[in-house]
SEVEXKE-816371 format. One record per residue (C-alpha): x, y, z; residue number from 1. Coordinates in Angstrom, 2 decimals. Layout:
# SEVEXKE-816371
> x,y,z,k
> X,Y,Z,NUM
...
//
This chain:
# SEVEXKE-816371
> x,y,z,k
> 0.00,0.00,0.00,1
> 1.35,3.43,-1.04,2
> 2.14,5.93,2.12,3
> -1.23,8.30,2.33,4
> 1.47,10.88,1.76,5
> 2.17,9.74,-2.05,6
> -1.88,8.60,-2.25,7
> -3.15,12.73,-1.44,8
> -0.29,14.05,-3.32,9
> -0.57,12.50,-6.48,10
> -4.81,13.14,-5.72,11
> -4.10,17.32,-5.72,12
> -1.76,16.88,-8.58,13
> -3.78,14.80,-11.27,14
> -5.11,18.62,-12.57,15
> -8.13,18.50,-10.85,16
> -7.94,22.43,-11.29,17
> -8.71,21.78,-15.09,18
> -11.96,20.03,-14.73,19
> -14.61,21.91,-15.16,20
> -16.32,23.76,-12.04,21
> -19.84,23.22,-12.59,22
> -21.27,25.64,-9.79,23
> -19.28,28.68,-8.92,24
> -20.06,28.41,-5.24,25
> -20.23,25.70,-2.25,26
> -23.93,25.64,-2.12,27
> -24.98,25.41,-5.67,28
> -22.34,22.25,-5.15,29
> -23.97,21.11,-2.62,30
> -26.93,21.12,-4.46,31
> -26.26,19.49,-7.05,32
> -25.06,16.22,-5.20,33
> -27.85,16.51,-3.36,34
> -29.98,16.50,-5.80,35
> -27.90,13.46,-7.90,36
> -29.28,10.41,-9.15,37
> -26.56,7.94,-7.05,38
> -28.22,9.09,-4.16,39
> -30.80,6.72,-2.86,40
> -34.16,7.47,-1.92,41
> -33.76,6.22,1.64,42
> -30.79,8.52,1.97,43
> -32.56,11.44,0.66,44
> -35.65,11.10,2.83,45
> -33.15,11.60,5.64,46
> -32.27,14.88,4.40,47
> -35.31,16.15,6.74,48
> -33.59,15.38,10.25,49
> -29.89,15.78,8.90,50
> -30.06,19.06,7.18,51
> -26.96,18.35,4.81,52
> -27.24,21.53,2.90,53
> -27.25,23.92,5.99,54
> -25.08,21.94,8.27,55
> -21.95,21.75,5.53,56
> -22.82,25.52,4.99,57
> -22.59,26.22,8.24,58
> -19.36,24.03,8.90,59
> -17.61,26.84,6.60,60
> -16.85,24.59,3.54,61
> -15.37,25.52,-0.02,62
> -15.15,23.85,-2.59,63
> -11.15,23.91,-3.24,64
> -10.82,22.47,0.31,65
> -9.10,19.27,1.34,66
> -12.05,18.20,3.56,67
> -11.81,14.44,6.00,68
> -14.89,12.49,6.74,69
> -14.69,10.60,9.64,70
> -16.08,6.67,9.81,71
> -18.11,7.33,7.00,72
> -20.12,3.99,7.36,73
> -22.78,3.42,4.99,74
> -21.53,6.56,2.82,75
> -24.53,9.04,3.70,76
> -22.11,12.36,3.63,77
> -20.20,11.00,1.24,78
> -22.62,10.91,-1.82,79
> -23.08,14.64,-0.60,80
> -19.37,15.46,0.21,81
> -16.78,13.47,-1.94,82
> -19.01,14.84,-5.93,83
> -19.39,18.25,-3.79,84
> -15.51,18.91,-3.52,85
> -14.53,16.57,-6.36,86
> -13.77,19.44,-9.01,87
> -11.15,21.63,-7.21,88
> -11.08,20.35,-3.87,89
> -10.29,16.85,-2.20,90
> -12.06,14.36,0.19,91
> -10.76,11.86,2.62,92
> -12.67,9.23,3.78,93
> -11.20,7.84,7.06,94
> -12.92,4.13,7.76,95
> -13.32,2.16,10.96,96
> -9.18,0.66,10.03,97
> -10.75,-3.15,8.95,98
> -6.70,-4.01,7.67,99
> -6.57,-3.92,11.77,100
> -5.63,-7.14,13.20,101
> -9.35,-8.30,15.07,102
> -11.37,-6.05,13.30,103
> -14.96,-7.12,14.26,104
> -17.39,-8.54,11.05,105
> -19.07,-5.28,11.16,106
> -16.24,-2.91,10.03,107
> -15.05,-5.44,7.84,108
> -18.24,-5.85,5.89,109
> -19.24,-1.58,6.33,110
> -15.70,-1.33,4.62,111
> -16.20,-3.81,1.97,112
> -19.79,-1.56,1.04,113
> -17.65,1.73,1.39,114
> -15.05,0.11,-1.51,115
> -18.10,-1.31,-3.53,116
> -19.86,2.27,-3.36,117
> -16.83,3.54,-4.65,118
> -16.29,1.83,-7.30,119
> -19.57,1.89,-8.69,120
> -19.61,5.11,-9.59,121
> -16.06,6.54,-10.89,122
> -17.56,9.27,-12.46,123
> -18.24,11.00,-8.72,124
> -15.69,8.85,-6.73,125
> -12.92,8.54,-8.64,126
> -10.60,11.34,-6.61,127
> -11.69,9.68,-2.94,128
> -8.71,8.47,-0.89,129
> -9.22,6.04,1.59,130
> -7.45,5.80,4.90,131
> -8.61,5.02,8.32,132
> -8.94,5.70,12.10,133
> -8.70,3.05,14.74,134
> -6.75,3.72,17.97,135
> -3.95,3.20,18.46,136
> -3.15,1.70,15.83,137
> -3.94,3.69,12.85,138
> -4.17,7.44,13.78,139
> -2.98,9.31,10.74,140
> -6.02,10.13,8.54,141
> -4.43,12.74,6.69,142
> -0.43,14.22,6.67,143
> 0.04,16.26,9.11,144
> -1.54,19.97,8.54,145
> -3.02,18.75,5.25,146
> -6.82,19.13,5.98,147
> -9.10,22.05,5.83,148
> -11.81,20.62,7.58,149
> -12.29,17.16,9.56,150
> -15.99,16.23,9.63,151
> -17.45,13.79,12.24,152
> -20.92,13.01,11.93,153
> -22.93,11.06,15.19,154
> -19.53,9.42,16.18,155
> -18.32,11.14,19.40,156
> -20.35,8.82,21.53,157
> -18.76,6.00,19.97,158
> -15.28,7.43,20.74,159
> -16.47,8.02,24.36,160
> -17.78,4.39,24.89,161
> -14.33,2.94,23.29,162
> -12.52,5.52,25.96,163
> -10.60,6.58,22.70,164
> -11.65,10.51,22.82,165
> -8.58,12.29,23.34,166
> -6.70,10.18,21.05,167
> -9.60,10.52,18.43,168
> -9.11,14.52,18.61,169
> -5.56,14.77,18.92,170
> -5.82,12.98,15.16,171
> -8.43,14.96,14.16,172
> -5.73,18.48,15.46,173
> -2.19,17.07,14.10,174
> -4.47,17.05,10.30,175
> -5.85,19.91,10.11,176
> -4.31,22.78,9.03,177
> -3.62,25.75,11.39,178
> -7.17,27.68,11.13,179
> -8.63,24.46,10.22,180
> -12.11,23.67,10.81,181
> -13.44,20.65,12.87,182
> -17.07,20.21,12.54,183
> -19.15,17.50,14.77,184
> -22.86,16.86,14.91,185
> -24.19,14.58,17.71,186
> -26.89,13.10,19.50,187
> -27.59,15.49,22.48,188
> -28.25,14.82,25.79,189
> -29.67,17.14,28.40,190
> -27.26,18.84,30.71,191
> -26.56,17.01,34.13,192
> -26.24,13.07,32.69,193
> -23.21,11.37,33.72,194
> -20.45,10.01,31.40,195
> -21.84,6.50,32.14,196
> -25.40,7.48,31.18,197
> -23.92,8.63,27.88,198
> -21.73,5.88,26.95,199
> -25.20,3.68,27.54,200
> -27.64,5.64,25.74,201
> -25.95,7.07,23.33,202
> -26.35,10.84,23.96,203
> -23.82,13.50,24.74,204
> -24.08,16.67,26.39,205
> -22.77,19.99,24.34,206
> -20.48,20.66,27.50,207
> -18.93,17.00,27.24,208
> -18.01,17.25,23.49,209
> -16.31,20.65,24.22,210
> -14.57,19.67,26.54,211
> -12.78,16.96,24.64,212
> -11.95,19.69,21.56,213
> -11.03,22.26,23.69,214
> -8.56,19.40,25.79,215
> -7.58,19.01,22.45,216
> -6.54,22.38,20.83,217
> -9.05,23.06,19.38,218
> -11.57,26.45,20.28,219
> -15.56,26.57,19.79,220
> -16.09,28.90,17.03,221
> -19.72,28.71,16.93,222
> -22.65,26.20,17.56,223
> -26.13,25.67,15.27,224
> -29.38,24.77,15.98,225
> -29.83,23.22,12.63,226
> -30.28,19.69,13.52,227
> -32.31,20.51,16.92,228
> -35.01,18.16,17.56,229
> -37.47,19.92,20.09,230
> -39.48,16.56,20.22,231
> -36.44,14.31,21.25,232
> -36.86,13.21,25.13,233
> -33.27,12.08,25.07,234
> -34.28,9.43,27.19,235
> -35.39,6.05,25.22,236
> -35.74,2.77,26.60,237
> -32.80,1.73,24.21,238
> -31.43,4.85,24.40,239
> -30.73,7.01,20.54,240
> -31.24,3.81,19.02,241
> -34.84,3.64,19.88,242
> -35.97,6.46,17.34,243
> -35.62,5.87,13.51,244
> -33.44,4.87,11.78,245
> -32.75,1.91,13.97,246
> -36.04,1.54,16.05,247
> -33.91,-1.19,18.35,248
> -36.65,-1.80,20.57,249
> -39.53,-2.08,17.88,250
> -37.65,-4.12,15.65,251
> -37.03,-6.65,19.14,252
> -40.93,-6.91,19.21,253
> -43.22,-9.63,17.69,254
> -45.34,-8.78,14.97,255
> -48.64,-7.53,16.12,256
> -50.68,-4.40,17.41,257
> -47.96,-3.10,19.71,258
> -45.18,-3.36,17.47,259
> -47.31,-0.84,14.62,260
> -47.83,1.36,17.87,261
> -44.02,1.18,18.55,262
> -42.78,2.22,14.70,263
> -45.48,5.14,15.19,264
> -44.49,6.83,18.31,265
> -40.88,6.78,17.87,266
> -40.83,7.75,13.92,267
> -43.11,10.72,14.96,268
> -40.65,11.75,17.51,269
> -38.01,11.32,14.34,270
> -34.67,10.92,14.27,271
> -32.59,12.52,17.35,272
> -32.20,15.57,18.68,273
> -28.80,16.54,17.60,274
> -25.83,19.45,18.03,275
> -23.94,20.74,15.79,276
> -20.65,22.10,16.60,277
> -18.07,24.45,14.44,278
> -14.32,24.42,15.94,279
> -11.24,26.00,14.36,280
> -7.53,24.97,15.22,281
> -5.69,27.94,16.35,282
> -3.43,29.73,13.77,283
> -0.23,29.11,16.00,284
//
């Protein structure tokens, strides 16, 4: 495997400067991968609760930025971000790290769907590089002071259950450039909840996440209510998983009465109540 070094160099020097822009600013970008016929209709339906077009706006993107998405999974941001920044700019998508030794079935198959995705379409994912995160064993997502913006979408919780937060954003610093951008969006909890309660359920608080970027480097530039969800409890009997897309505890129940009941009340609640956080690395 080539050093990511020689991968992201020879990626900003193949003349993607000489393709042709087809929107002369971020959002009309934006909009047009958005609007794209790769995108499924599940995805797109989503676009209600996960605001794509106001939350990338708001994360300060352009489009001749060298932008990292973390753990991109099934590839939702991607189909929006990797056409999006394709023309002068450059995305990295940093996976779960399946070449890992133990890597669990599920990052190994999510992985082998991120490659497949990929390759189906060249025309839009041709210029994606691929490297991953999984500490401590494969921290370098980027070279160092390469990135513009790191993007991490619903994934803090998971580095707070794994205990791997400081080591996650101390990656996510040594990337970016200085005056980089580090954008998060996660499932919020209400203020007060221990660290335990959010490893179980799911849920962060807004103080808890800044307080990991800040131990990091990084400073709070500015916060959005974009993906609020005013109808979001924040307390489920499966915790975040309980409201769509996962509906954990309806899917657990036998078919029936009850089980219709369950898919109603949680997919009127909709999907989670979520913050969304804009950081910037310091300049020195």
């Amino acid at each position: 495997m080539r050093p990511i070094t020689t991968i992201l160099s020879a990626v900003l020097a193949c003349g993607l400067n000489s393709l042709p822009l087809y929107a002369a600013d971020m959002e009309q970008l934006l909009e047009d991968a958005l609007e794209g016929d790769h995108r499924s209709a599940a995805n797109a339906a989503r676009d209600q609760y996960r605001h794509p077009l106001e939350t990338l706006k708001f994360m300060g993107l352009e489009p001749d930025m060298n932008v990292v998405e973390i753990w991109p999974g099934g590839g939702w941001y991607l189909e929006v971000l990797a056409p999006a920044m394709r023309a002068k700019g450059s995305y990295i998508a940093a996976g779960f790290g399946a070449s890992v030794e133990g890597a669990s079935s599920y990052v190994i198959r999510r992985t082998a769907e991120l490659a497949d995705e990929l390759k189906a379409r060249p025309d839009l994912y041709d210029h994606v590089v691929v490297t991953e995160l999984k500490v401590p064993e494969r921290v370098t997502i980027a070279p160092p002071a390469s990135a513009d913006a790191v993007l991490t979408f619903r994934n803090v919780h998971n580095f707070l259950k794994a205990g791997t937060e400081d080591e996650t954003f101390a990656a996510f610093f040594r990337a970016l450039k200085p005056g980089g951008i580090l954008g998060v969006t996660d499932h919020r909890a209400k203020p007060g909840i221990t660290r335990q309660q959010m490893e179980k359920s799911g849920y962060m608080t807004e103080a808890a996440v800044i307080a990991i970027a800040e131990k990091a480097g990084f400073s709070l530039e500015a916060t959005s209510e974009i993906n609020a969800n005013p109808s979001d409890s924040a307390h489920h009997p499966a915790g975040v998983w309980t409201l769509p897309p996962s509906y954990a505890l309806c899917k657990k129940m036998e078919e029936g009465d009850d089980r219709g009941a369950c898919f109603d009340k949680y997919g009127a609640i909709g999907e989670s109540d979520r913050m969304t956080l804009k950081f910037r690395k310091p300049l020195e």
